[in-house]
C-alpha positions in Angstrom: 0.0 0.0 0.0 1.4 3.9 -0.9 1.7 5.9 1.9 0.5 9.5 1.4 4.1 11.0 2.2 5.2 8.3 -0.8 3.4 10.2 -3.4 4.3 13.9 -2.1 6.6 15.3 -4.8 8.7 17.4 -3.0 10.7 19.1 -5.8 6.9 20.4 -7.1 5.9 21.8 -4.1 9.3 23.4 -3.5 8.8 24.8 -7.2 5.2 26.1 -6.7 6.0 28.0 -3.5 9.6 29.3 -4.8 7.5 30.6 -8.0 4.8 32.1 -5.3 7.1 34.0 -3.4 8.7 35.4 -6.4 5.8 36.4 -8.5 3.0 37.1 -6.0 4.7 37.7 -2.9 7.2 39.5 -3.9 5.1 41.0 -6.6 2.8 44.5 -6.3 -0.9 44.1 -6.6 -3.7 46.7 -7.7 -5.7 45.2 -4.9 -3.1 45.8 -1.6 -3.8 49.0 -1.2 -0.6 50.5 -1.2 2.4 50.7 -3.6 5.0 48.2 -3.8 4.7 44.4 -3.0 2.9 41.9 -0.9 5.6 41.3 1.3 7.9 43.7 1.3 11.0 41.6 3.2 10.7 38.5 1.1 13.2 39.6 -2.1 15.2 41.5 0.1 15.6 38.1 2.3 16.7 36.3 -0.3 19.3 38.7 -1.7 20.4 38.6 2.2 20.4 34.6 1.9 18.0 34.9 5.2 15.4 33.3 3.6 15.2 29.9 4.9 12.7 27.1 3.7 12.0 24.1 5.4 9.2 20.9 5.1 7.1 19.4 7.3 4.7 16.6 6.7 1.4 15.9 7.9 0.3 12.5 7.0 -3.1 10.8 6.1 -5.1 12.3 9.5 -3.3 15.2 10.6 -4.5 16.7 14.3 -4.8 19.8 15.4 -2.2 19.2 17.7 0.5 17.8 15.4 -0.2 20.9 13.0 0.1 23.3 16.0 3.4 21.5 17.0 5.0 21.8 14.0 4.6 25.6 14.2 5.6 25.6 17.7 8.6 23.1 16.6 9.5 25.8 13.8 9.8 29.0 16.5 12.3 26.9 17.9 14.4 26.0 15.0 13.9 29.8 13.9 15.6 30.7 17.4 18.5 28.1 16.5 19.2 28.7 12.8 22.6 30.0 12.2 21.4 32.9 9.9 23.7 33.7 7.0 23.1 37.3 7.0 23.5 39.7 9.8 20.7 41.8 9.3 17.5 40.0 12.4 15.1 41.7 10.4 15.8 40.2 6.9 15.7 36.7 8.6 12.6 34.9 7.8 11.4 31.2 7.3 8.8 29.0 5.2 7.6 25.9 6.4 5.8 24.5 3.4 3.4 21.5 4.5 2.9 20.0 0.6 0.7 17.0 1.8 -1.9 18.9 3.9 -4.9 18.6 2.1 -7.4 21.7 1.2 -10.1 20.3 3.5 -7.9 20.3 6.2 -6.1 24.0 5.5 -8.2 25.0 8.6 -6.2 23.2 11.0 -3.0 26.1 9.7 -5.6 28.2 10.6 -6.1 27.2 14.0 -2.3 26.6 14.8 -1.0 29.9 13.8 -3.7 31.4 16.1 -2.9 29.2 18.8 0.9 29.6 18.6 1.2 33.9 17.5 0.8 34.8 21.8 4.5 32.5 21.7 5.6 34.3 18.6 5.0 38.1 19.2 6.2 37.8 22.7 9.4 36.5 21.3 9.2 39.5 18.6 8.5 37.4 15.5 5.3 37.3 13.5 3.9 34.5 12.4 1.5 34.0 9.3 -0.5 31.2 7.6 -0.9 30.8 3.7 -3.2 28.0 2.0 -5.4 27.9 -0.6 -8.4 28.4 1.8 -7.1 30.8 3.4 -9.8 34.2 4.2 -6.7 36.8 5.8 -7.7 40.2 4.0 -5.2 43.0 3.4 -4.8 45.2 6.0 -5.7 48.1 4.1 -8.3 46.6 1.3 -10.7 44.1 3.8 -11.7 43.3 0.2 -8.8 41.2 -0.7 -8.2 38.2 0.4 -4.4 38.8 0.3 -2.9 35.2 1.7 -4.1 32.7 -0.7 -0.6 30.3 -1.6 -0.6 27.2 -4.0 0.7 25.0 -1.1 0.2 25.4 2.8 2.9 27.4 4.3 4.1 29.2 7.5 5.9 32.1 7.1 7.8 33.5 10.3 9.7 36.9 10.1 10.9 39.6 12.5 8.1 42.2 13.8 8.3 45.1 11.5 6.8 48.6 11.8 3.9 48.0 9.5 2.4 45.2 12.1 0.9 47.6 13.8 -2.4 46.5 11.8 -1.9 43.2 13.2 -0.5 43.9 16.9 -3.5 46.3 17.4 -6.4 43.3 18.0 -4.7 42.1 22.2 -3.1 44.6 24.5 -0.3 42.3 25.1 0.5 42.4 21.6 0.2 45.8 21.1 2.7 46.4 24.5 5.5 44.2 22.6 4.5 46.2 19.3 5.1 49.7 21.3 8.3 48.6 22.9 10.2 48.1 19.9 8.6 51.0 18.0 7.0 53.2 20.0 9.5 55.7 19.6 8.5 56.0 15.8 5.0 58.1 17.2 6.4 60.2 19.5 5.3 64.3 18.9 8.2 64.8 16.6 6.9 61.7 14.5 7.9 61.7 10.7 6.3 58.8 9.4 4.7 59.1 6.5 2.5 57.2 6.3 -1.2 58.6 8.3 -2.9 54.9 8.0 -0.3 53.4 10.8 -0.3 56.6 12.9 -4.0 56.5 12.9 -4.0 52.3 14.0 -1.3 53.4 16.4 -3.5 56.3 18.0 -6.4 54.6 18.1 -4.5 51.1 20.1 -3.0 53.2 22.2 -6.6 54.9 23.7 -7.6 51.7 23.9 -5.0 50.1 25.7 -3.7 53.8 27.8 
């Protein structure tokens, strides 16, 4: 009898996510809402070599549990990679999960919510991709922005954008404020009135 994991071919799903992150992710889109592309970090990453990409497999019946553990299992390998590059915010990794089936893309779902308290308090974001998956862009609700040919978890550094996804817990917001708080102060140059505004507002919330 073929085993599920048997039939996996790994060198397509390493192909379909490689040509994802290069010509979506890394891509602009006249949905997001903002110039320049999905992900900002991802090309930059790679030119770093501090893009690392790693697979995990599921099996026939995955659990919540074992999905959840493999994201918990990849913070810590993120905390032990030797990182080639020497810039921490340029060092992000993929887990691609190639034999987790669409009707059970919600378990990724599930997991990354379960794990992101671990994550943020550690400074890292953590975000799930699937063909399933409903994650709208922060600044166009309308666009249902993390949609990938395979299921993957992508884990970065906390940048200054997060705001619009630190602002939801006051515990998230707190770590969000420590490391870039000093961005909003009175004599605040950024640019950009959409994150002052989400910063404003989650800080009356949680003052």
């Amino acid at each position: 009898m073929t085993s599920r994991a048997s039939v996996v071919d790994f060198g397509a799903a390493l192909e379909s996510v490689d040509s994802w992150l290069t010509e979506y992710i890394s891509a602009s889109h006249p949905e997001i809402g903002r110039t320049g592309p999905i992900c900002p970090f991802v090309s930059p990453s790679r030119r770093n070599r501090t893009l690392e990409v790693r697979l995990r497999l599921v099996g026939h019946a995955p659990s919540p549990e074992l999905v959840e553990e493999i994201a918990r299992g990849s913070l810590r390998e993120y905390e032990l990679t030797t990182w080639q590059g020497r810039n921490p915010m340029l060092q992000a990794m993929v887990v691609v999960l190639p034999d987790l089936r669409g009707e059970d893309t919600a378990l990724l779902d599930r997991a990354q919510e379960r794990v992101k308290d671990d994550f943020v308090a550690r400074g890292l974001m953590i975000g799930q991709f699937h063909e399933n998956c409903e994650v709208t862009a922060a600044r166009n609700p309308r666009f249902v922005v993390s949609r990938a040919p395979v299921p993957v978890l992508a884990i970065r550094a906390i940048a200054l954008h997060d705001v619009f996804f630190l602002s939801e817990r006051p515990h998230w917001f707190q770590k969000y404020q420590e490391k870039f708080g000093k961005f909003y102060g009175p004599d605040s140059t950024l640019m950009d009135p959409l994150l002052l505004e989400r910063y404003r507002e989650s800080e009356r919330a949680y003052g």
